[in-house]
C-alpha positions as CSV (number, residue, x, y, z in Angstrom):
1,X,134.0,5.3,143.4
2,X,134.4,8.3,140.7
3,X,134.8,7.4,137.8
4,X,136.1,10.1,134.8
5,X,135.4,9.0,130.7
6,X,137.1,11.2,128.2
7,X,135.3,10.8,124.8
8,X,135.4,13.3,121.7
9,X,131.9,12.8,121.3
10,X,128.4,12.6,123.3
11,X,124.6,13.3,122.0
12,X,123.9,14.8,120.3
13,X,126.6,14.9,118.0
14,X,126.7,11.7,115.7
15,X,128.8,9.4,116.0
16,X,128.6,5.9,117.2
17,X,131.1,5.9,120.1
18,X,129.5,9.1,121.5
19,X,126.3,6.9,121.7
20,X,127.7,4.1,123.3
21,X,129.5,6.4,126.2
22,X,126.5,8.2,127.1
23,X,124.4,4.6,126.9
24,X,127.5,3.0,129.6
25,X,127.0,6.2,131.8
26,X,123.2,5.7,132.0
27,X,123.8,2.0,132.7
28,X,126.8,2.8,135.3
29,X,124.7,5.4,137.1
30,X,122.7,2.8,138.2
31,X,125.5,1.4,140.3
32,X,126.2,4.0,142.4
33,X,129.1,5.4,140.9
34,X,130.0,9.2,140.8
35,X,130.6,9.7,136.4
36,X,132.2,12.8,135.5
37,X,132.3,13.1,131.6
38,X,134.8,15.0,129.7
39,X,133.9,15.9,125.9
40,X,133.3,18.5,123.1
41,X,132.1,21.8,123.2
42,X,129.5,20.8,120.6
43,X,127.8,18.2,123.1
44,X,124.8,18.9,125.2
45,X,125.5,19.5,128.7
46,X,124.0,17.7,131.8
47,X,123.5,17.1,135.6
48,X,122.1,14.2,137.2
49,X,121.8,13.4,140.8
50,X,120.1,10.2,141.5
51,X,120.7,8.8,145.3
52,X,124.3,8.5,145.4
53,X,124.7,8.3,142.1
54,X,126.2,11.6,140.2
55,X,126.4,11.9,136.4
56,X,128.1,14.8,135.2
57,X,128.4,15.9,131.3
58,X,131.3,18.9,131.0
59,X,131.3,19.8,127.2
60,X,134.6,21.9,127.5
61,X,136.9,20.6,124.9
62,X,137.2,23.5,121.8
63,X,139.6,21.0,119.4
64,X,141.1,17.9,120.5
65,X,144.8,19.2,120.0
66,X,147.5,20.3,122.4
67,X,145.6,22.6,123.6
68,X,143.0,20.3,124.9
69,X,145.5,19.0,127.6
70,X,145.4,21.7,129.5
71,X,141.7,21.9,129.5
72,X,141.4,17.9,130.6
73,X,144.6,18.2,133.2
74,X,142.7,21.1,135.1
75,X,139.2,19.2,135.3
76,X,141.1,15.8,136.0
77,X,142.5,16.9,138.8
78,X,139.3,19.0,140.3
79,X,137.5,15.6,140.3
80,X,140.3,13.5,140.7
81,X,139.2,10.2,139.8
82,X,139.7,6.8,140.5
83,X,139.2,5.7,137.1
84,X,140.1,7.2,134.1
85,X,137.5,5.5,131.4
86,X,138.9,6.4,127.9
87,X,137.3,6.3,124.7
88,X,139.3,6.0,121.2
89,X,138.4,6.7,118.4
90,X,135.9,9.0,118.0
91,X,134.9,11.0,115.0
92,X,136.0,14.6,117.2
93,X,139.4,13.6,117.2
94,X,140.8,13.5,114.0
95,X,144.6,12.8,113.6
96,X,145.1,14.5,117.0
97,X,148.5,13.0,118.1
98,X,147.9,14.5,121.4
99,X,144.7,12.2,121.8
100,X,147.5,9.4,121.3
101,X,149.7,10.4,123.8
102,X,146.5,11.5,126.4
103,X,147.3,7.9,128.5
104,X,150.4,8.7,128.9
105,X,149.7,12.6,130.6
106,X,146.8,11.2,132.8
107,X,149.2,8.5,134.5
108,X,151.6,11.6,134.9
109,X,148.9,14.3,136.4
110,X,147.4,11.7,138.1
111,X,149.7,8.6,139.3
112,X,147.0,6.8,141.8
113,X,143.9,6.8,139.2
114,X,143.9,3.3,137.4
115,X,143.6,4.0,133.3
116,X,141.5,1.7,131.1
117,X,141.2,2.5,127.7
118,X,138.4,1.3,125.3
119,X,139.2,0.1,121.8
120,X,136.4,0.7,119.0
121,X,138.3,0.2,116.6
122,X,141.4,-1.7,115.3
123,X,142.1,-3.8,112.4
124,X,140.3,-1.5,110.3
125,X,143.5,1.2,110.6
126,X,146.8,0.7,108.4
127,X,150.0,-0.8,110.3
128,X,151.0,2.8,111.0
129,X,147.9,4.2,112.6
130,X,148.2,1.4,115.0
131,X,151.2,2.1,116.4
132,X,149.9,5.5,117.9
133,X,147.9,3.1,120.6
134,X,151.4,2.4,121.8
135,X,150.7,5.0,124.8
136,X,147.6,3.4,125.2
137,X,148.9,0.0,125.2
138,X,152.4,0.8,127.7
139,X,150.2,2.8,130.2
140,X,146.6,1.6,130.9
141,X,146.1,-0.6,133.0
142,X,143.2,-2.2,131.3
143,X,142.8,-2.5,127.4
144,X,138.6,-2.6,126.8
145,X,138.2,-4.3,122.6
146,X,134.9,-4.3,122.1
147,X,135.4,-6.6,118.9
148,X,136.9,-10.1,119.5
149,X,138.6,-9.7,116.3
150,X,140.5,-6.5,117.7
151,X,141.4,-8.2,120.5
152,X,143.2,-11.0,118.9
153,X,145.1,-8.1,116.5
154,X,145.8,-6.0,120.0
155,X,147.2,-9.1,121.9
156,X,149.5,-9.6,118.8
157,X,150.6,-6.1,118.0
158,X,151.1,-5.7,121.9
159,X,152.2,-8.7,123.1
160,X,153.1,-6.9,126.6
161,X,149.4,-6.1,127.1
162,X,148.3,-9.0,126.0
163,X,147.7,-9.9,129.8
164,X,145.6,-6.7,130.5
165,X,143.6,-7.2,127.7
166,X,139.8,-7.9,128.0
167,X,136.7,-8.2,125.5
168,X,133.4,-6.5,126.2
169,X,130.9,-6.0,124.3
170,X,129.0,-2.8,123.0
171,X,125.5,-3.0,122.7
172,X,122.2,-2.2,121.2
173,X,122.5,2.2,120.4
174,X,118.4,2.0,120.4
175,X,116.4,0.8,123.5
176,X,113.9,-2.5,122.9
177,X,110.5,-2.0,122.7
178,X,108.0,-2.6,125.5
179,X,105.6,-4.7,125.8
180,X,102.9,-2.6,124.9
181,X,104.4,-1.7,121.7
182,X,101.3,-1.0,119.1
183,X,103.1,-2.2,115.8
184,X,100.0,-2.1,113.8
185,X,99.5,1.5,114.4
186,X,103.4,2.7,113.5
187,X,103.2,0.8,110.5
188,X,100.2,2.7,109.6
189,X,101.8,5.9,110.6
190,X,104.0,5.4,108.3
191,X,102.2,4.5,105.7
192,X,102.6,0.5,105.6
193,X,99.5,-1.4,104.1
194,X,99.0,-4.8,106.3
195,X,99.7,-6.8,103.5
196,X,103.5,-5.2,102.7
197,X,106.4,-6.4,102.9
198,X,109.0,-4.3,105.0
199,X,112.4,-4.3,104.5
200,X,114.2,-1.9,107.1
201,X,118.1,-0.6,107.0
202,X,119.4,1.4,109.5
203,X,122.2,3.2,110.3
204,X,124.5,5.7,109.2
205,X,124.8,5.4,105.3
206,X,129.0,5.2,104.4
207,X,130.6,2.6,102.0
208,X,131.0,0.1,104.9
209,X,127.9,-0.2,105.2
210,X,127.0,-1.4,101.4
211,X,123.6,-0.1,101.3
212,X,124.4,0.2,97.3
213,X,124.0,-3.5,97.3
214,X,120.3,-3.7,98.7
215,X,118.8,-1.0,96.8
216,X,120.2,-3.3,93.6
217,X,118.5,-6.4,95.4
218,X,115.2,-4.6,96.2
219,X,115.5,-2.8,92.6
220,X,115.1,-6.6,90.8
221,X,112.5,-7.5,93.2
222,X,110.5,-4.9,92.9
223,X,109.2,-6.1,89.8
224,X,107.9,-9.5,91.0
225,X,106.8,-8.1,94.5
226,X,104.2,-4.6,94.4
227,X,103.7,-5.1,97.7
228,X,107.8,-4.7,98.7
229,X,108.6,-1.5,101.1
230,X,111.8,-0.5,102.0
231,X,112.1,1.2,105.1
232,X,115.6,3.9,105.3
233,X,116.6,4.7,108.4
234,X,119.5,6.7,107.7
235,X,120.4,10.9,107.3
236,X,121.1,11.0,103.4
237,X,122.1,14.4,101.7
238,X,124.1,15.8,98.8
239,X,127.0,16.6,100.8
240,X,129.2,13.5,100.6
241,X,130.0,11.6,97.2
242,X,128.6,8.5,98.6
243,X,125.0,9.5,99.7
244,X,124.8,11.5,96.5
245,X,125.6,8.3,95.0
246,X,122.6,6.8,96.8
247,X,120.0,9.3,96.3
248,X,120.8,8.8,92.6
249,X,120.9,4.8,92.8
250,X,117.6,5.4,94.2
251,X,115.6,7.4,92.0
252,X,117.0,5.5,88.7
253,X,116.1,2.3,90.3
254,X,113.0,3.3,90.6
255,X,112.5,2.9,94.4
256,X,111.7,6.2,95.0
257,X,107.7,5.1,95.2
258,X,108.1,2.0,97.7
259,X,111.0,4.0,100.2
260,X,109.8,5.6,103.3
261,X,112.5,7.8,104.9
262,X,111.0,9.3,108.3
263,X,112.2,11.9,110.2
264,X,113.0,11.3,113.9
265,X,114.8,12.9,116.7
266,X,114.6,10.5,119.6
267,X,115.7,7.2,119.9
268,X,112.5,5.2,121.2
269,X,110.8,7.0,118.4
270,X,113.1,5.4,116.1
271,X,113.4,1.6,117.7
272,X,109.0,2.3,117.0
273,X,109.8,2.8,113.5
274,X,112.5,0.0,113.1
275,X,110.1,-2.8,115.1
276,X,107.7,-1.9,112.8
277,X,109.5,-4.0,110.0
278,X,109.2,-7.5,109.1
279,X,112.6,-7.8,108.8
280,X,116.2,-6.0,108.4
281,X,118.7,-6.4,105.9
282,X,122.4,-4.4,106.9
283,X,124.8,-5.6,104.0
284,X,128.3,-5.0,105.5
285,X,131.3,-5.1,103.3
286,X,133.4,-6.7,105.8
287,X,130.3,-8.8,107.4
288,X,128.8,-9.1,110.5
289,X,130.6,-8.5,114.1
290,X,130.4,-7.3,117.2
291,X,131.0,-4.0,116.7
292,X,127.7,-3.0,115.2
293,X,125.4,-1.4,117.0
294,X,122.7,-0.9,114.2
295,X,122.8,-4.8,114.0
296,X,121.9,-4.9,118.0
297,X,119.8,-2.9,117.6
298,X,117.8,-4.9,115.0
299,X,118.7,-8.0,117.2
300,X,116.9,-5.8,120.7
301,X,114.1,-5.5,118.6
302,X,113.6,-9.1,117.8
303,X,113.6,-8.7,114.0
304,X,114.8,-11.0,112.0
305,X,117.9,-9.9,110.2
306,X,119.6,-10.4,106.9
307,X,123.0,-9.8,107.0
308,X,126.6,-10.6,105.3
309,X,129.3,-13.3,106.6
310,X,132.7,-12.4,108.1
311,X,135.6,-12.5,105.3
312,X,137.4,-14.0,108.1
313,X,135.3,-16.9,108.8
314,X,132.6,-17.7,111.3
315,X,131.6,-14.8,114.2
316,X,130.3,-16.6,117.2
317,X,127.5,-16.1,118.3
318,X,126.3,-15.5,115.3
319,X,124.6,-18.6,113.6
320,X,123.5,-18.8,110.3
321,X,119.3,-19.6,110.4
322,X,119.8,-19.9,114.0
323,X,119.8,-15.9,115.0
324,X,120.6,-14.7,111.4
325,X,120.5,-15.3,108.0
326,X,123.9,-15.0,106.5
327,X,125.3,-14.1,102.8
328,X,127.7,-12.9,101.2
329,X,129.2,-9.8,101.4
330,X,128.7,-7.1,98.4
331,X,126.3,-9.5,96.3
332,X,123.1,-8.4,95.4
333,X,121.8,-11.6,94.0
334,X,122.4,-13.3,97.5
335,X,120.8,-10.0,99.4
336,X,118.0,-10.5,97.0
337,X,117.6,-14.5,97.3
338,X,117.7,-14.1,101.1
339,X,115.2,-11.3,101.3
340,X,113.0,-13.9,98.9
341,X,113.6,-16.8,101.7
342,X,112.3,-13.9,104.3
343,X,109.2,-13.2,102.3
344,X,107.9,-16.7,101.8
345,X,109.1,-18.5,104.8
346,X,107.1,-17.3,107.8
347,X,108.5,-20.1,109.9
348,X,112.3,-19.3,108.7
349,X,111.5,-15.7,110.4
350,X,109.6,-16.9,113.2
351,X,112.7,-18.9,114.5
352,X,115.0,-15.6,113.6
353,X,112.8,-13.6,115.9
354,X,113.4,-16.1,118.7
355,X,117.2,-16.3,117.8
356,X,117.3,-12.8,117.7
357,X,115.6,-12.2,121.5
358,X,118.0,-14.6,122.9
359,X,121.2,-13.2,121.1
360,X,119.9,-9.6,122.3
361,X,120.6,-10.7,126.1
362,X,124.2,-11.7,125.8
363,X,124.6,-8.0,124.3
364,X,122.5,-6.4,127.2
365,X,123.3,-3.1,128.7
366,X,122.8,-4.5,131.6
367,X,125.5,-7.4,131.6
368,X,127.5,-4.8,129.6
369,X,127.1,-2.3,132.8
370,X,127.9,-4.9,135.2
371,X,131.4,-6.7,133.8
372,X,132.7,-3.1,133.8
373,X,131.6,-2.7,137.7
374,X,133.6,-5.9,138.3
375,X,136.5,-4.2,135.9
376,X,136.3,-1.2,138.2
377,X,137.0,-3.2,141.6
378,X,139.3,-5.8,139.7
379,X,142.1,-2.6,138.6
380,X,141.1,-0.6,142.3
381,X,142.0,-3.7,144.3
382,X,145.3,-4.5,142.1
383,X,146.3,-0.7,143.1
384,X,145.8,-1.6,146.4
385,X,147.8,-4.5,146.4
C-alpha cells in the first residue's frame, strides 16, 4: 500500500503538526507501507529503505498558494497513491485558500486514491474560518479530529460527515526515556542540587500557553522556597511581543537566579532534560486536552503534572489526583497552591507518576500507528466494494 501525506511542515521547521507527521511516518514505516511525503522547501529532505518499507521526504513546495498545485498534482500522480494522508493546519500555510480547496483537486487528479484528512485544529477558528474545511468535509472520505472536542464541533458543523468522522489521537512529540536513564547525572548537568525542587515547562511559549501565570506562582514562592528551580524548556527571544513580555516578567520577578534555560537540538536530549524534573506545570488558558503534545510528553515521561481544567467541563481521561493535578485556568494562586501540594506530598506525586505511565499508553505511537493501519484497509476495502 502507498501511502502520500501532504503537510506544510516537517523537522526541522517548528511547528507542532510538522512533528507529529514525521512521528506517524516513523511509526507507519514499521508496517510495511510505502510513505511518500509532500512538504516545504524549508524541511530537511530524506530517504529511507527498510525491508519493504519506503519512506520518502520531497521538500518541494516554495509557498503554499496556487502555485503549489501544480507542484503537488505532478508528484501525486508520479507516486500515485492509494491514500492521500492530509494534514491541516500547519503553520506553512497561512490563509492559503488553495490549501482549502487541495481535497477537492486530489479527488479530481486522482479519482481511485481514498482522501482522509486530519484535523488539528477546530473550535479554536472563528465561524468563518471553518467553513473553508467544507472541501475537506464534502470530499474525504475519512475526517481524522485528533481532539474529541473537534470532533463533536465537526460532526455538528458537518452533519453529512458526521458518519466518516473518527477520533485519533496525537501523541507524545518527545520519545520516553529508557530504562537506563541516569537522572542523577542530567540534573547535575544542569546544574540541579539533590535537594531542589524542579519545576519544568515546556513547549512553545505563545499566550495559549499561560506561561505568564507560573512565573507569578513561582515568583511568590520563591521567597518561602530557596531551594525552588524552574526548569524552561521553550525558545524565548525579543522578536514577538509576547516572549519579550516574558523575558521581562522574568528578570523583574526576580527568577532570573533559580531558571535554567538549556540549549538542545535533539529530541531525546530534551525528554533527558524534561525527566530530569520532579514535576511539570503547563498552565493552558483553555485547559487541558488532547491536543497537547508537550502535556504527553510530560505524561511519556512519567512526571507528575500540574495542569489547568477544561472551561468546558471534564476531559476524560484525564482525572484530577488520579493522572493529574487540576486547577484553574489563568490563576496563579491555584498554580502556586498546587505546586505547594507537589513539594510536600511525596505520596500525592508518587501516585501522579503511576497515573501518568498508564495514561502515557492509551496515547502511544504505537496504538496511534496501528488504528490508522486499520483506517487504511477500512477506506481501501470500501473502494473496493
Amino acid at each position: 500500500m502507498t501511502i502520500l501525506m501532504i503537510t506544510g511542515t516537517w523537522p526541522p521547521l517548528r511547528c507542532g503538526v510538522g512533528d507529529y507527521s514525521s512521528r506517524l511516518c516513523e511509526e507507519l514505516q514499521a508496517s510495511s507501507l510505502q510513505i511518500h511525503v509532500i512538504t516545504s522547501r524549508q524541511a530537511r529532505p530524506d530517504f529511507k529503505l527498510e525491508g519493504q518499507s519506503l519512506l520518502e521526504v520531497r521538500p518541494v513546495v516554495r509557498k503554499w498558494d496556487w502555485s503549489a498545485l501544480s507542484v503537488i498534482r505532478r508528484l501525486a500522480e508520479e507516486i500515485d497513491p492509494d491514500i492521500v494522508l492530509f494534514q491541516w493546519p500547519t503553520a506553512a500555510y497561512g490563509r492559503s485558500l488553495a490549501v482549502n480547496l487541495l481535497p477537492l483537486y486530489i479527488k479530481r487528479w486522482l479519482p481511485r486514491c481514498r482522501l482522509i484528512t486530519t484535523l488539528h485544529e477546530f473550535r479554536y477558528f472563528q465561524p468563518w474560518t471553518r467553513w473553508r474545511l467544507l472541501p475537506a468535509a464534502r470530499d474525504s472520505d475519512r475526517l481524522i479530529a485528533v481532539d474529541p472536542q473537534d470532533l463533536a464541533g465537526l460532526q455538528k458543523m458537518f452533519p453529512r460527515a458526521a458518519a466518516r468522522s473518527l477520533n485519533i489521537p496525537i501523541g507524545s512529540n518527545l520519545p520516553s526515556v529508557g530504562p537506563d536513564f541516569d537522572r542523577p547525572k542530567v540534573r547535575q548537568t544542569l546544574g540541579f542540587g539533590q535537594q531542589d525542587f524542579v519545576v519544568a515547562f515546556f513547549g512553545f511559549a505563545n499566550p495559549p500557553k499561560g506561561l505568564e501565570y507560573l512565573l507569578d506562582a513561582l515568583g511568590a514562592m520563591r521567597r518561602v522556597h530557596p531551594n525552588l528551580k524552574l526548569l524552561l524548556l521553550s525558545q524565548l527571544s525579543d522578536r514577538t511581543a509576547y516572549q519579550r513580555k516574558i523575558l521581562r516578567q522574568i528578570t523583574a520577578a526576580g527568577l532570573d537566579e533559580i531558571t535554567v534555560r538549556p540549549e538542545y537540538a535533539e529530541t531525546r536530549e530534551a525528554a533527558g532534560f524534561l525527566a530530569s524534573a520532579d514535576c511539570a506545570a503547563l498552565p493552558f488558558r483553555d485547559g487541558a486536552s488532547w491536543k497537547r503534545g508537550t502535556l504527553l510528553a510530560c505524561l511519556a515521561q512519567g512526571l507528575p503534572v500540574l495542569t489547568t481544567q477544561s472551561p468546558a467541563g471534564p476531559v476524560e481521561p484525564f482525572r484530577n489526583e488520579e493522572n493529574l493535578l487540576l486547577v484553574p485556568p489563568t490563576d496563579s494562586r491555584a498554580l502556586a497552591a498546587g505546586l505547594e501540594r507537589l513539594r510536600a506530598e511525596p505520596e500525592l506525586r508518587g501516585r501522579l507518576r503511576a497515573g501518568a505511565r498508564s495514561l502515557s499508553d492509551f496515547f502511544s505511537w504505537e496504538e496511534i500507528g496501528r488504528r490508522h493501519v486499520r483506517l487504511f484497509s477500512e477506506v481501501t476495502e470500501d473502494a473496493r466494494l
